[in-house]
C-alpha positions as CSV (number, residue, x, y, z in Angstrom):
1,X,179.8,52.7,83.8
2,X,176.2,53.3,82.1
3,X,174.8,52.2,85.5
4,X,176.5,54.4,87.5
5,X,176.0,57.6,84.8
6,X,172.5,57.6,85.0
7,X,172.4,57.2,88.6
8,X,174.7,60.5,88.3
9,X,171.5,62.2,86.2
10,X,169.2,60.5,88.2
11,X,170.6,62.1,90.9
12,X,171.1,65.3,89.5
13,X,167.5,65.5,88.3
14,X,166.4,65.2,91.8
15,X,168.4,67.7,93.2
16,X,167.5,70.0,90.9
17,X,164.2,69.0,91.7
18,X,164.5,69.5,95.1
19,X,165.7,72.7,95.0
20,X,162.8,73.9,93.2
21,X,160.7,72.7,95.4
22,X,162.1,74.2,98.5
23,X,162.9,77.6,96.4
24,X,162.7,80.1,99.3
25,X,159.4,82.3,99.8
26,X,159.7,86.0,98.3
27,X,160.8,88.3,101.1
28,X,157.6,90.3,102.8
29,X,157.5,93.8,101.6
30,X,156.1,96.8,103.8
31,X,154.0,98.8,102.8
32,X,152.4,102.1,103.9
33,X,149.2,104.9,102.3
34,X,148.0,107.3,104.9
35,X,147.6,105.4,108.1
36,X,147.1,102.5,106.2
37,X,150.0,99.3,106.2
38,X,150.1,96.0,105.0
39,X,152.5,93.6,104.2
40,X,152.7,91.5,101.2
41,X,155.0,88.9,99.1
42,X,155.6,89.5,94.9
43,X,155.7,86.1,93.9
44,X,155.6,86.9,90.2
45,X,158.8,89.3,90.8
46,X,160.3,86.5,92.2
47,X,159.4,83.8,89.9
48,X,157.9,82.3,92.8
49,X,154.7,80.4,92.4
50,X,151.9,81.7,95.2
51,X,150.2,77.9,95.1
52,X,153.8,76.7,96.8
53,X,153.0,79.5,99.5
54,X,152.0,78.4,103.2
55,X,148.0,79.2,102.6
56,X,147.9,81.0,105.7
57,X,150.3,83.4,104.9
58,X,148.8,84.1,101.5
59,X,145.5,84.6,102.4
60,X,146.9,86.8,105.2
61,X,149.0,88.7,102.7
62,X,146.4,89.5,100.1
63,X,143.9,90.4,102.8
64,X,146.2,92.7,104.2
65,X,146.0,94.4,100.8
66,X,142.8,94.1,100.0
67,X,142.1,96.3,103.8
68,X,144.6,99.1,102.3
69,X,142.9,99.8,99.1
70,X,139.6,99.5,100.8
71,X,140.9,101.9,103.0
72,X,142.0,103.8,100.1
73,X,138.8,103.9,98.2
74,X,136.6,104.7,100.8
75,X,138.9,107.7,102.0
76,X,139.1,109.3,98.8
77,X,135.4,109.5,98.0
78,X,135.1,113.0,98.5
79,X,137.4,114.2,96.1
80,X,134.8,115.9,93.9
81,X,133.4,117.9,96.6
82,X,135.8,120.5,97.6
83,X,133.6,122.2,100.1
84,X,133.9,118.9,102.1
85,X,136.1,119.2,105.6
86,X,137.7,116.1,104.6
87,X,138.7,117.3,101.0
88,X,142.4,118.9,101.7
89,X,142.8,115.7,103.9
90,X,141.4,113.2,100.5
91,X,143.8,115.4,98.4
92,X,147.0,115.1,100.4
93,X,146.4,111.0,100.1
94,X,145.9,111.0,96.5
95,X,148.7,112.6,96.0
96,X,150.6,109.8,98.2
97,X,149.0,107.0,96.2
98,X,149.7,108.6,93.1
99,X,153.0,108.6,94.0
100,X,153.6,105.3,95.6
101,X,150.3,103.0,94.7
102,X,150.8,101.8,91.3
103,X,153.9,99.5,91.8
104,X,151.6,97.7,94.8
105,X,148.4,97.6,92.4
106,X,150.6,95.4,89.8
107,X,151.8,93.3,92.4
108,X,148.3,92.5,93.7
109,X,146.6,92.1,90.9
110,X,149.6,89.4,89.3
111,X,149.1,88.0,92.9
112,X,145.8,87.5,92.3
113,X,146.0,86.0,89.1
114,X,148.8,83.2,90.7
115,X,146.1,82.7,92.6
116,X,143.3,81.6,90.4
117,X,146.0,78.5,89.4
118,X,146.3,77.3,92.4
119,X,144.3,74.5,93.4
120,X,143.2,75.6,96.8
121,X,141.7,78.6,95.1
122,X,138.2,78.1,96.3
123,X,138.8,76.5,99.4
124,X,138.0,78.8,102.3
125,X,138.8,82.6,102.1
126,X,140.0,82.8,99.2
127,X,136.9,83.4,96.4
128,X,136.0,85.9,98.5
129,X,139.3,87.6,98.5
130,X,140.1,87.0,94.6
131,X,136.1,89.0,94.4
132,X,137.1,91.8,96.6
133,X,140.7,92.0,95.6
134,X,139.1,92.4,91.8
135,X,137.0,95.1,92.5
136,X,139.3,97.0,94.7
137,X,142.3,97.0,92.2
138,X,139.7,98.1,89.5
139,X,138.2,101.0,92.2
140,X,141.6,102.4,93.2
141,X,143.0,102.1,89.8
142,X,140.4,104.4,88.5
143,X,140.9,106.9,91.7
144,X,144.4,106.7,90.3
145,X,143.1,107.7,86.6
146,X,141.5,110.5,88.1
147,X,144.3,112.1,89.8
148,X,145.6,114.2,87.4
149,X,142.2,116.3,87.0
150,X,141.8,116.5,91.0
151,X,144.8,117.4,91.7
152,X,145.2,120.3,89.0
153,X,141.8,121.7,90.0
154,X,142.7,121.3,94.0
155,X,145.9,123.6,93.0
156,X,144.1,125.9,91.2
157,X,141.6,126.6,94.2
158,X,144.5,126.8,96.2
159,X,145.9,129.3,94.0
160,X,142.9,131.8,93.6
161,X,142.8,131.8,97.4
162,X,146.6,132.7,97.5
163,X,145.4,135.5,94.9
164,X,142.5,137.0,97.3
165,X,144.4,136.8,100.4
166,X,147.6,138.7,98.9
167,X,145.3,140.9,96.1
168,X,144.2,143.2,99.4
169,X,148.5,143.8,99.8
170,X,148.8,144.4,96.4
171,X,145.8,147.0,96.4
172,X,147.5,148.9,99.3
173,X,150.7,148.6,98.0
174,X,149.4,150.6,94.5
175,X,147.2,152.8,97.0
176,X,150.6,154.2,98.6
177,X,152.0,154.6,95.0
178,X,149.6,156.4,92.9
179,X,147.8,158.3,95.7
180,X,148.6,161.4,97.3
181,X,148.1,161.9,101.6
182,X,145.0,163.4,101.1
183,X,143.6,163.0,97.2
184,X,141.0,165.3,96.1
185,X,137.5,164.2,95.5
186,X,136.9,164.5,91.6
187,X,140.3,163.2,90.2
188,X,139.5,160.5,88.4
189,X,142.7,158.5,89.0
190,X,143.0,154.8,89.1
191,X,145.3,152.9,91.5
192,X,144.0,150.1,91.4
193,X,141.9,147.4,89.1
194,X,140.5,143.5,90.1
195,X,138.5,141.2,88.7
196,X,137.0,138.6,90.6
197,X,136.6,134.7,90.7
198,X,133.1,135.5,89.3
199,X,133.8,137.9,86.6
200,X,133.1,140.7,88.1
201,X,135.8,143.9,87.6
202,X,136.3,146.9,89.6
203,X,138.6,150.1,89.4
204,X,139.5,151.9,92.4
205,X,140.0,155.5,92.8
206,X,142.0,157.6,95.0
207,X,139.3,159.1,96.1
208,X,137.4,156.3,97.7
209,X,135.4,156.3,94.5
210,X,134.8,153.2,92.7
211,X,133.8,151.8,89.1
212,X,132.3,148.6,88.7
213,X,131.3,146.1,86.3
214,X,129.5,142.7,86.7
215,X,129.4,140.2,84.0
216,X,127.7,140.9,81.2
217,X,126.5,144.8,82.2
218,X,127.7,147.9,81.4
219,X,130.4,149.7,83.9
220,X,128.5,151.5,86.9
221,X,129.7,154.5,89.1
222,X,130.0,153.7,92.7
223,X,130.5,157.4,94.4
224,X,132.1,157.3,98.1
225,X,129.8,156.5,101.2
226,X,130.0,159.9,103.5
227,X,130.4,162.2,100.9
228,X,130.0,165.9,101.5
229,X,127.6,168.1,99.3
230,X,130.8,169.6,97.8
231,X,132.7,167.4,97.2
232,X,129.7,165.4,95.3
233,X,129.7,168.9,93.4
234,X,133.4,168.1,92.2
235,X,133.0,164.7,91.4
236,X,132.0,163.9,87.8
237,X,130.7,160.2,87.0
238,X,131.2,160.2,83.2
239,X,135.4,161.0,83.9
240,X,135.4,158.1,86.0
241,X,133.5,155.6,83.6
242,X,136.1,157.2,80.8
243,X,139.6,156.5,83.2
244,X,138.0,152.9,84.1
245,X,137.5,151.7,80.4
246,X,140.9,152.9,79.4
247,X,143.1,151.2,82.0
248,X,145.0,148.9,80.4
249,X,143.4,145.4,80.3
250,X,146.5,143.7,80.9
251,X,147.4,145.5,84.2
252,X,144.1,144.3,86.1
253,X,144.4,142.0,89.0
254,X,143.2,138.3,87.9
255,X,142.8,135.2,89.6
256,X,144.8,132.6,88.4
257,X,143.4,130.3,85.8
258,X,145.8,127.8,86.1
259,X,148.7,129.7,85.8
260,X,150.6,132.6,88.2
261,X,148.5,135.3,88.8
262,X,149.6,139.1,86.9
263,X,150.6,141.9,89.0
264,X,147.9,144.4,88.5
265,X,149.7,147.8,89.9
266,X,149.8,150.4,86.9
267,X,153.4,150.8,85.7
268,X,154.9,154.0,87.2
């Protein structure tokens, strides 16, 4: 009865044994960034050991990676330069990465790491994929880190555009409030106030004349262009300067600084 016991956990060993060692690959995961796909295994998820992998696949795999973050990396690179044409094109895929990236970084990187165990580990391919696959994880994760601050300044841009494109309908839409038909030249009456992306304010008048103020100087009169000799009789500068400094500050038209830009049309 011993005899026949231990052949029973002899037995037992090796088929638990055996089904370790034939412990199915980790299904192949698809993965897609831009125009940019590979395919890849998570052996770690899995509790799969990558050294058990056919070599061929794994060197496939992490190659296949390796390409995508490359890919990644070297079509992000203009991010700081929004004047670039591919900038709003660099933006859109951060914003994908950021999204989707980090889950496939871990995945690589743990792949990676199986690998340096693995006795075939500098056979072939493979040092120069663990080199390349270190230095891209590290390259795209700090793209990654970056995000945050790109993205928040690309909206903002996007925003102050928004602003100047619909600050002209705004203007026109305080014009037909606060002006008459057919204003006289000489009253001093503000419909309008904006202050630029470079600090620069202006107040416009209803009749065509304008007050203005760059940075760091005082407030200039700005009299209408085609002006007839009486109507320049009618029109007194220091009324103007007077009506511009005391519109309220808080009803100026500002471009966003990170938040929604004000409505600048005085209150009726």
């Amino acid at each position: 009865m011993k005899v026949i016991r231990r052949r029973l956990a002899l037995m037992a060993m090796g088929a638990t044994l055996s089904a370790c060692a034939t412990r199915p690959a980790p299904p192949v995961q698809h993965y897609s960034l831009g125009m940019s796909r590979a395919d890849f295994r998570d052996y770690g998820g899995a509790k799969a050991n990558p050294c058990d992998a056919e070599q061929r696949w794994l060197s496939d795999e992490l190659t296949a990676v390796n390409g995508l973050l490359a890919r990644f990396v070297d079509g992000t690179d203009k991010l700081g330069n929004p004047s670039s044409v591919d900038h709003a094109r660099q933006v859109e895929l951060l914003k994908e990465a950021q999204r989707t990236l980090p889950p496939v970084l871990d995945v690589h990187e743990s792949n990676l790491r199986g690998l340096a165990r693995c006795g075939f580990k500098d056979k072939g391919a493979f040092p120069e994929i663990a080199r390349r696959g270190g230095e891209l994880t590290k390259e795209a994760r700090g793209r990654l880190a970056e995000a945050d601050g790109v993205l928040a300044k690309a909206a903002l841009r996007a925003a102050q555009a928004q602003w100047k494109d619909d600050s002209l309908q705004r203007e026109a839409t305080a014009r037909g409030t606060w002006c008459t038909e057919t204003p006289k030249a000489g009253e001093a009456t503000v419909y309008f106030a904006r202050q630029g992306l470079d600090g620069s304010t202006e107040w416009f008048f209803c009749d065509g004349s304008r007050v203005e103020q760059r940075a760091g100087t005082e407030p200039a009169f700005v009299e209408p262009e085609g002006l007839k000799p009486q109507d320049r009789r009618r029109i007194k500068p220091p009324r103007y300067l007077e009506a511009a400094v005391g519109f309220p500050a808080e009803e100026i038209d500002r471009a966003p600084e990170g938040s929604a830009p004000k409505s600048a049309a005085p209150t009726p």
